[in-house]
C-alpha positions in Angstrom: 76.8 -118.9 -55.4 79.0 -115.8 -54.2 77.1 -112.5 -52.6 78.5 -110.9 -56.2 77.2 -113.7 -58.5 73.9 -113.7 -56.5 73.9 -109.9 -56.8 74.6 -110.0 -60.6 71.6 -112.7 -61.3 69.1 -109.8 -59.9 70.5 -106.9 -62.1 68.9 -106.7 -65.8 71.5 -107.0 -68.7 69.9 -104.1 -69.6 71.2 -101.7 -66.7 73.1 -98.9 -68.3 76.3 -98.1 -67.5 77.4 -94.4 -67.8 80.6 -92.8 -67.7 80.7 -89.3 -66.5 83.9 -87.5 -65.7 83.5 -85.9 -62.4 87.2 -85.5 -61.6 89.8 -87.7 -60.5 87.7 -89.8 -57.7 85.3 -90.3 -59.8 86.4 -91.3 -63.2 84.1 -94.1 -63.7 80.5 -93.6 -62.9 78.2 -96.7 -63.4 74.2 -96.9 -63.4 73.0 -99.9 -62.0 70.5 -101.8 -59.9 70.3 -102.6 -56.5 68.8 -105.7 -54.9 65.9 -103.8 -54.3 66.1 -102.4 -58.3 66.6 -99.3 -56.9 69.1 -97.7 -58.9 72.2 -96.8 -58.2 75.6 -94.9 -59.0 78.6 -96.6 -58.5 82.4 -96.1 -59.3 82.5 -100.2 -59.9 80.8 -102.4 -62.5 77.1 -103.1 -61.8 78.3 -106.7 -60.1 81.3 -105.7 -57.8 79.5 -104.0 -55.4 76.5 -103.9 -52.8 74.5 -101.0 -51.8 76.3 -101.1 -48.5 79.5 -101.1 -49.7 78.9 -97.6 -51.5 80.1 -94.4 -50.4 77.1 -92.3 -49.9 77.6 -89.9 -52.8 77.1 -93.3 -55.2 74.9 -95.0 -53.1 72.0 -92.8 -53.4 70.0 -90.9 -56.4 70.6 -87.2 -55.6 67.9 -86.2 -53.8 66.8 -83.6 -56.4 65.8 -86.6 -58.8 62.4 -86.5 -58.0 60.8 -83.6 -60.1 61.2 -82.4 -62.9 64.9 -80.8 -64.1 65.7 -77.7 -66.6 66.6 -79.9 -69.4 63.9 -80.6 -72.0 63.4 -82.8 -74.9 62.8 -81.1 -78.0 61.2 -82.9 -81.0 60.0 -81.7 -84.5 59.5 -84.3 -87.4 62.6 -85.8 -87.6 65.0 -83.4 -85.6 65.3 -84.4 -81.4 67.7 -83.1 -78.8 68.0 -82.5 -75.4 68.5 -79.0 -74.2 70.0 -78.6 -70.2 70.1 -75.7 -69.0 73.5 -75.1 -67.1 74.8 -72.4 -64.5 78.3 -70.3 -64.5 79.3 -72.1 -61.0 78.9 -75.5 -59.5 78.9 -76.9 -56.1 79.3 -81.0 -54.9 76.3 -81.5 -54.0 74.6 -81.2 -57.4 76.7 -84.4 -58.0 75.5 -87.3 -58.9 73.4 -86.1 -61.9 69.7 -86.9 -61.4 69.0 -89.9 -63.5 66.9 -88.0 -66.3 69.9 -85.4 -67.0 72.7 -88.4 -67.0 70.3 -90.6 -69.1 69.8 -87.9 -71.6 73.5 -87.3 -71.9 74.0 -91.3 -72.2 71.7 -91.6 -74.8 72.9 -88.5 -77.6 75.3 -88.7 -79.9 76.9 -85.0 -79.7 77.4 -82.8 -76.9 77.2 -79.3 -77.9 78.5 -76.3 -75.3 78.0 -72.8 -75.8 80.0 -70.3 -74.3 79.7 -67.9 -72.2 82.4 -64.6 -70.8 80.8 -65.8 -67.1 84.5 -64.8 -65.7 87.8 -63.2 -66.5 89.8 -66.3 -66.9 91.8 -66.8 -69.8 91.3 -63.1 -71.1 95.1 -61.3 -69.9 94.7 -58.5 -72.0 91.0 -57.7 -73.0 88.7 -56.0 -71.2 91.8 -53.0 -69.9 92.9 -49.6 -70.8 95.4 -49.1 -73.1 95.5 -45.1 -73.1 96.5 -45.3 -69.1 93.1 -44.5 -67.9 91.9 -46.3 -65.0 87.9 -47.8 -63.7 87.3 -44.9 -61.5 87.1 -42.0 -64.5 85.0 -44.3 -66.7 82.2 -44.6 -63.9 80.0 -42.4 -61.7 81.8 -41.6 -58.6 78.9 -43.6 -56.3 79.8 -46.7 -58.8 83.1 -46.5 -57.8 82.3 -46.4 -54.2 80.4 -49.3 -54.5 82.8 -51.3 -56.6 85.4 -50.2 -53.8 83.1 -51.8 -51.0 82.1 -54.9 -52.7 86.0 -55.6 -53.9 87.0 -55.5 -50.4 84.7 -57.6 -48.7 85.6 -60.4 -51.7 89.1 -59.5 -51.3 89.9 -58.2 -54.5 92.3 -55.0 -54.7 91.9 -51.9 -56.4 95.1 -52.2 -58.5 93.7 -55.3 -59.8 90.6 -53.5 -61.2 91.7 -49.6 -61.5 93.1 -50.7 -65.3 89.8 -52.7 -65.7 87.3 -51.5 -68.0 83.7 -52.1 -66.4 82.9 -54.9 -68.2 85.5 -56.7 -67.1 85.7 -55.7 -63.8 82.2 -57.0 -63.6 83.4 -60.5 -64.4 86.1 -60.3 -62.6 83.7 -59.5 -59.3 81.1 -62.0 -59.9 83.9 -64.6 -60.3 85.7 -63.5 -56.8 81.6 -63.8 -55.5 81.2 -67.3 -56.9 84.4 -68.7 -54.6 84.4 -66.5 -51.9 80.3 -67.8 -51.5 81.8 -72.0 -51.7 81.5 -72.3 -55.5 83.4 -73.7 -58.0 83.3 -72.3 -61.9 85.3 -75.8 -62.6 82.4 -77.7 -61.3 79.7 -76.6 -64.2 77.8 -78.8 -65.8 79.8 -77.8 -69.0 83.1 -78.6 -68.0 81.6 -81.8 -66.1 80.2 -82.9 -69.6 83.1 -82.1 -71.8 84.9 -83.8 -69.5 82.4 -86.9 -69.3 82.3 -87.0 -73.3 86.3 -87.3 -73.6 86.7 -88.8 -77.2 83.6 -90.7 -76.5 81.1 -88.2 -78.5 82.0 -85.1 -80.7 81.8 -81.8 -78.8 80.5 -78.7 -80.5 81.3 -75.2 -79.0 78.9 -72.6 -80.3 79.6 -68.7 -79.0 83.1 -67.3 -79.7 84.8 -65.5 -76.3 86.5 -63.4 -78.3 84.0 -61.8 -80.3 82.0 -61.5 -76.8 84.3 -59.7 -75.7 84.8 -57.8 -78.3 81.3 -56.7 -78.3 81.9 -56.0 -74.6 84.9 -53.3 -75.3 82.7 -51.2 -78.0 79.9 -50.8 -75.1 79.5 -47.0 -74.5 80.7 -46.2 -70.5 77.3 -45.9 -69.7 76.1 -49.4 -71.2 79.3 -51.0 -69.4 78.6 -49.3 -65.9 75.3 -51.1 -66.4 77.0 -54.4 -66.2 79.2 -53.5 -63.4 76.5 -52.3 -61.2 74.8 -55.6 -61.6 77.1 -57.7 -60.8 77.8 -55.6 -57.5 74.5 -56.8 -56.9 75.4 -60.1 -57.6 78.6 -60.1 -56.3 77.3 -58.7 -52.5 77.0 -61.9 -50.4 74.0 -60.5 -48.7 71.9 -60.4 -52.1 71.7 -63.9 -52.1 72.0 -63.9 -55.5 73.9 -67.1 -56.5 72.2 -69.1 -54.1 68.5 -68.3 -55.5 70.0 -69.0 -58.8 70.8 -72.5 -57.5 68.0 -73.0 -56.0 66.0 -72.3 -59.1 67.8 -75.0 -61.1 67.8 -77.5 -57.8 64.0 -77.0 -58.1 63.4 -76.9 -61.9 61.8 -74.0 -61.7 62.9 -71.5 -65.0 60.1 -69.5 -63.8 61.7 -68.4 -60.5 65.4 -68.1 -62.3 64.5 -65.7 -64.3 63.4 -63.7 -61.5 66.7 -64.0 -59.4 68.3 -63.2 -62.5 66.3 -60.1 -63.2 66.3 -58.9 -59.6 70.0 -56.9 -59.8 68.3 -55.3 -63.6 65.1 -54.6 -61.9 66.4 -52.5 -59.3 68.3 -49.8 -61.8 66.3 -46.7 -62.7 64.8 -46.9 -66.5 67.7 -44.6 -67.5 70.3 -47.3 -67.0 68.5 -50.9 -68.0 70.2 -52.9 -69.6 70.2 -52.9 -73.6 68.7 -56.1 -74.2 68.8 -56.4 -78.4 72.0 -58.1 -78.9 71.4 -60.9 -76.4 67.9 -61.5 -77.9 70.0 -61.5 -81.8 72.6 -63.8 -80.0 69.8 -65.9 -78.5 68.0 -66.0 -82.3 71.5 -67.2 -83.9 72.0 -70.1 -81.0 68.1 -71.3 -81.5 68.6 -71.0 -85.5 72.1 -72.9 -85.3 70.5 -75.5 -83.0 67.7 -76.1 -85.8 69.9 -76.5 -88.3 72.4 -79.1 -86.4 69.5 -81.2 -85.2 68.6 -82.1 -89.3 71.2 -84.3 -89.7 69.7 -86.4 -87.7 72.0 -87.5 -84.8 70.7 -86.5 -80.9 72.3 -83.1 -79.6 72.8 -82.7 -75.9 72.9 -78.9 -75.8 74.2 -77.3 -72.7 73.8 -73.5 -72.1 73.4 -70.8 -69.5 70.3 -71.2 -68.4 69.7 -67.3 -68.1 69.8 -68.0 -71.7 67.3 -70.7 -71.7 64.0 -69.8 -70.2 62.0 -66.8 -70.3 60.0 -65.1 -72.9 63.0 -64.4 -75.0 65.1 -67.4 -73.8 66.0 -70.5 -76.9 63.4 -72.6 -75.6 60.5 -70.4 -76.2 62.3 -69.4 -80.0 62.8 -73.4 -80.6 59.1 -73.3 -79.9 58.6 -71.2 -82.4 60.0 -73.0 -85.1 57.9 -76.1 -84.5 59.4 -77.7 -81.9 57.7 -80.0 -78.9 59.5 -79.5 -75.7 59.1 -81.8 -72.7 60.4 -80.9 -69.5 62.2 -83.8 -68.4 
């Protein structure tokens, strides 16, 4: 008997095989059993490869397998779907999936994205003065310092944002932030799922850009400057702010996300806090669409922002509401 026919008789027929799309070198991504029954992630089929022949990144479960994750399993009569919660950035090393997140995916039948403005690509024209007016006369003049100092230390020149409205120049900030700091917005779990679903499952998108944005350019300038100044908090490398976010979702821990993400609002004075009624409405209409998808039915696996998520506002506690069981997977 061969070392691969030996290694085959130990693996179960039942060992799943998964196929997630996390770019080129890693097409193919199959769930197996090691000799041990360990399992494993490997770019082979379950009986072409040892253990020792693996490159480390396949070898191993990631390391953040072994507690809990932010996705949840929602359940209510005869509705069920998974709900991950997702960030605007990605890094290699949250890759491979823990085994719960890539299980959950395996085992739906619809993938469901909702979007989110997290960064100025794709948008050309929205977002800038049209009348000739620039950033600096639409914002207090200690803003504009600000957004002068934290531009230059991510590289980004004033011409690019003078015909920037604030809104946009936020995005366009945080963005700059999120590759100058090592991340990638092309490795989020979104794009790695849409990606991994190919014409394998039906994808849903849920949360039109455009009207975002278009909610975006009727802010007052005051309501806009909010948004700029905190993403110059999240933007400043020294905040830490991406990085707590990641470590949040490494952890599993929606309690201390919501914190990171409400550090930047917390630090305003209560004359410029954030208006917070349309992202609860926008919340409401995602957790009432969700509802209404999951009676047909078939398993969702719903990825959002996970700012979105948790939190006393956040879809999970309004799926609650309705009825719905959520375990924390």
């Amino acid at each position: 008997m061969t070392s691969s026919t030996a290694l085959a008789a130990r693996i179960p027929a039942w060992a799943a095989v998964l196929t997630m799309a996390f770019g080129p070198a890693l097409a193919d991504v199959h769930k197996c059993l090691d000799a041990q029954r360990k399992v494993i992630y490997q770019d082979k089929p379950c009986q072409e490869l040892t253990t020792a022949e693996l490159s480390p990144a396949l070898s191993q479960l990631n390391p953040e397998a072994q507690h809990p994750h932010l996705l949840w399993k929602l359940n209510s009569n005869n509705k069920a779907f998974y709900l991950l919660a997702s960030l605007s950035f990605g890094t290699n090393g949250m890759y491979p999936l823990p085994e719960s997140i890539m299980d959950a995916f395996s085992s739906s039948s619809v993938l469901v994205i909702a979007n989110e403005l997290d960064n100025a690509d794709g948008l050309p024209v929205t977002g800038r003065y049209a009348d000739g007016s620039t950033l600096q006369s639409h914002v207090k003049p200690a803003t504009w310092r600000r957004t002068l100092e934290v531009a230059k230390a991510l590289g980004v020149a004033e011409e690019a944002l003078a015909p920037q409205k604030p809104w946009r120049a936020a995005l366009t900030l945080k963005n700059a932030a999120i590759h100058k700091a090592g991340y990638d917005s092309q490795l989020t779990l979104g794009a790695t799922f849409v990606k991994a679903a190919g014409s394998v499952k039906p994808i849903v998108e849920l949360n039109s850009l455009e009207e975002q944005a278009k909610h975006y350019d009727g802010m007052t300038d005051s309501e806009q400057e909010t948004l700029l100044l905190e993403a110059l908090y999240a933007a400043d490398p020294r905040t830490g702010y991406f990085q707590s976010l990641l470590d949040a979702w490494r952890q599993g821990d929606g309690a201390a996300l919501v914190l990171a993400a409400r550090r930047a609002s917390n630090l305003l004075p209560p004359s410029q806090k954030p208006a917070t009624d349309w992202e609860k409405a926008r919340n409401a209409a995602l957790a009432g669409k969700i509802d209404e998808m999951a009676a047909d039915g078939r398993v969702y696996f719903v990825v959002i922002d996970a700012k979105r998520v948790v939190g006393e506002d956040g879809i999970l506690a309004l799926l609650q509401q309705k009825g719905f069981k959520a375990v924390q997977q």
